[in-house]
C-alpha positions as CSV (number, residue, x, y, z in Angstrom):
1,X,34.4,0.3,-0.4
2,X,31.1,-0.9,-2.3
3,X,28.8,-0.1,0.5
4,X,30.3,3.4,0.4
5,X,29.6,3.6,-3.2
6,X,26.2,2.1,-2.8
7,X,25.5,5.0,-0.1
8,X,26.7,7.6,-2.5
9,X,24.2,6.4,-5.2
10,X,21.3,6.3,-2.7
11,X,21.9,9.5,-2.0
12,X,22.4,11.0,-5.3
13,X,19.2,9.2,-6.4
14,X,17.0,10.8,-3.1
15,X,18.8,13.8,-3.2
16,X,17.4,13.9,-7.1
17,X,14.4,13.0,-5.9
18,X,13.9,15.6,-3.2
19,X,15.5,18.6,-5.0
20,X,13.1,18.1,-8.4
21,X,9.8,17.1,-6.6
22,X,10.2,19.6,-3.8
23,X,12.0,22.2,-4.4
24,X,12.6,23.1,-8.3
25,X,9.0,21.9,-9.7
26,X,7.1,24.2,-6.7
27,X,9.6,27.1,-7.8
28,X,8.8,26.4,-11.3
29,X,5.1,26.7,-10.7
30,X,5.6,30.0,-8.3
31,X,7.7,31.7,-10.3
32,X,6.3,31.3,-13.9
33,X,3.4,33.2,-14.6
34,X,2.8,30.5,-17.6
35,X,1.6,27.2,-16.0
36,X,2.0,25.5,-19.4
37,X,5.2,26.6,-19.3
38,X,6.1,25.9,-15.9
39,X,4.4,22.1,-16.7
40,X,6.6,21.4,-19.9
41,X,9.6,22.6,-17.6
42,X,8.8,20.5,-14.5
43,X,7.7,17.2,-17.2
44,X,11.0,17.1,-18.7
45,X,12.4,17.5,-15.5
46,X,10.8,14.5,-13.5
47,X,11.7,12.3,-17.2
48,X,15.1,13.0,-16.2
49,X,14.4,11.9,-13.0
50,X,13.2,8.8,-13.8
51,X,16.0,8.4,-16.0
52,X,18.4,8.6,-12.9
53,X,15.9,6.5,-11.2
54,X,16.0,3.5,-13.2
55,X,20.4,3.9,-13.5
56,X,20.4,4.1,-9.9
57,X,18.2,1.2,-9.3
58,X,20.2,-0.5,-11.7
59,X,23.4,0.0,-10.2
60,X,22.1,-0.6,-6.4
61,X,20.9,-4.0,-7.1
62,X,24.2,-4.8,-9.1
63,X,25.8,-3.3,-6.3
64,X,23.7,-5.5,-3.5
65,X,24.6,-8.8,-5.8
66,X,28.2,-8.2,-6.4
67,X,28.6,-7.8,-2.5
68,X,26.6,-10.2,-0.5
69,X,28.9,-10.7,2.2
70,X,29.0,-7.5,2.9
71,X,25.5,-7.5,4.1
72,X,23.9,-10.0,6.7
73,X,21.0,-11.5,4.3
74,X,18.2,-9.9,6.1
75,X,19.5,-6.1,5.5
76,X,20.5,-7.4,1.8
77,X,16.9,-8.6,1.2
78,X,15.4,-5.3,3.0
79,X,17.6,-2.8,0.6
80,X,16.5,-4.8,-2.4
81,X,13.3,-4.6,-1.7
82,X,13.2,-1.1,-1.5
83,X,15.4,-0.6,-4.4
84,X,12.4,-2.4,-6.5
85,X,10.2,-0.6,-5.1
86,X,11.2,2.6,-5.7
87,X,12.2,1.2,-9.4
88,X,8.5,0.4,-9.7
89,X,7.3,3.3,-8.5
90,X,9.7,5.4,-11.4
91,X,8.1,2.7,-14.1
92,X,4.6,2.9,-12.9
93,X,5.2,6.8,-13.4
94,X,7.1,7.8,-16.4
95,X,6.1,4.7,-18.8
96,X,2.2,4.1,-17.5
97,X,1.3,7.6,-15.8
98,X,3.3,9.8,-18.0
99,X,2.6,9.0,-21.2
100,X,-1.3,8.9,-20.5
101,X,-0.8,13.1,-19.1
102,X,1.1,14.0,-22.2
103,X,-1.2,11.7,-24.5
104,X,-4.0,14.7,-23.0
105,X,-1.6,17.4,-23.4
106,X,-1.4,17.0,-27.1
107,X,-5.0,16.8,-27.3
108,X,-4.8,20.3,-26.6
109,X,-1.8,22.0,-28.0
110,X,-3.0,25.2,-26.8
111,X,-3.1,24.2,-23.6
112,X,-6.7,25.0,-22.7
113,X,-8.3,20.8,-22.3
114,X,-12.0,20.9,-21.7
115,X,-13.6,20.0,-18.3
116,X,-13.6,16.3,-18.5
117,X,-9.9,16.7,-20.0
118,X,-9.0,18.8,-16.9
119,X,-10.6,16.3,-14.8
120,X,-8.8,13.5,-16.4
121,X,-5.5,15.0,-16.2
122,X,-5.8,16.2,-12.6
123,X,-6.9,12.4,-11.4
124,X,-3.7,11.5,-13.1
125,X,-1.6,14.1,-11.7
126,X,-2.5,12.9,-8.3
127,X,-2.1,9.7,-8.9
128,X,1.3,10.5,-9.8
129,X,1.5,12.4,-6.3
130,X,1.1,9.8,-4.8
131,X,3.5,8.2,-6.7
132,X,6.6,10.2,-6.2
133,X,6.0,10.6,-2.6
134,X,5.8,6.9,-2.1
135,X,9.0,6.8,-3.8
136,X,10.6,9.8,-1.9
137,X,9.8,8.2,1.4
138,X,10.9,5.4,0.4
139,X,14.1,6.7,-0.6
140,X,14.3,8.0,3.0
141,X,14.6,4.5,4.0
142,X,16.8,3.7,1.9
143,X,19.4,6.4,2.9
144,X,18.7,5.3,6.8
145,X,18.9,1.9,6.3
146,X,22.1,1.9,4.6
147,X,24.5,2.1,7.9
């Protein structure tokens, strides 16, 4: 029963995870003509999402304590890893990444940041990439790992 519920929140969480980063905040940005717009959509979006992230985190590693026999140690050990992982990943983002973007953002309420603004904002948008999709493959493991 638990390691049914713990494959349900996996997948909710990925699922979340794939649907916002790939799907809606692409959509966003090629549907919108306004880019800020499209941004501010897509931002409180992925703060959501790392919302969810950390709750699902939470629960899988209750879930993975609660449980241990139901797991052979190694696969136990191997799911929690990646669960804190991927938790990191949703910290490093929303409370170290995230706050620095929006911190540049409101240096320019009007949207229009200078070049070394841009440049700042684009180095951490990338970093932030590189973030998610560390976390979204990892989130593929997770799923396949689970049976």
């Amino acid at each position: 029963m638990l390691g049914r519920v713990r494959f349900l929140v996996a997948t909710l969480w990925a699922g979340s995870l794939w649907t916002i980063g790939f799907i809606v905040a692409p959509t966003l940005f090629g549907t919108l003509s306004d880019r800020v717009l499209a941004g501010n959509i897509a931002g409180s979006m992925f703060r959501a999402e790392a919302w969810l992230s950390i709750a699902c985190a939470l629960v899988l590693l209750a879930l993975l304590q609660w449980a241990p026999g139901a797991l052979e140690p190694k696969r136990r050990r191997l799911l929690g890893a990646l669960v804190l992982s991927m938790l990191v990943c949703a910290l490093l983002s929303h409370f170290g990444i995230s706050p620095l973007m929006a911190d540049l953002k409101a240096q320019a309420p009007s949207g229009l940041m200078d070049e070394a603004m841009r440049s700042r904002f684009g180095l951490l948008h990338g970093v932030s990439t590189v973030i998610f999709a560390v976390q979204s493959l990892l989130a593929g493991v997770l799923i396949w790992k689970q049976q």
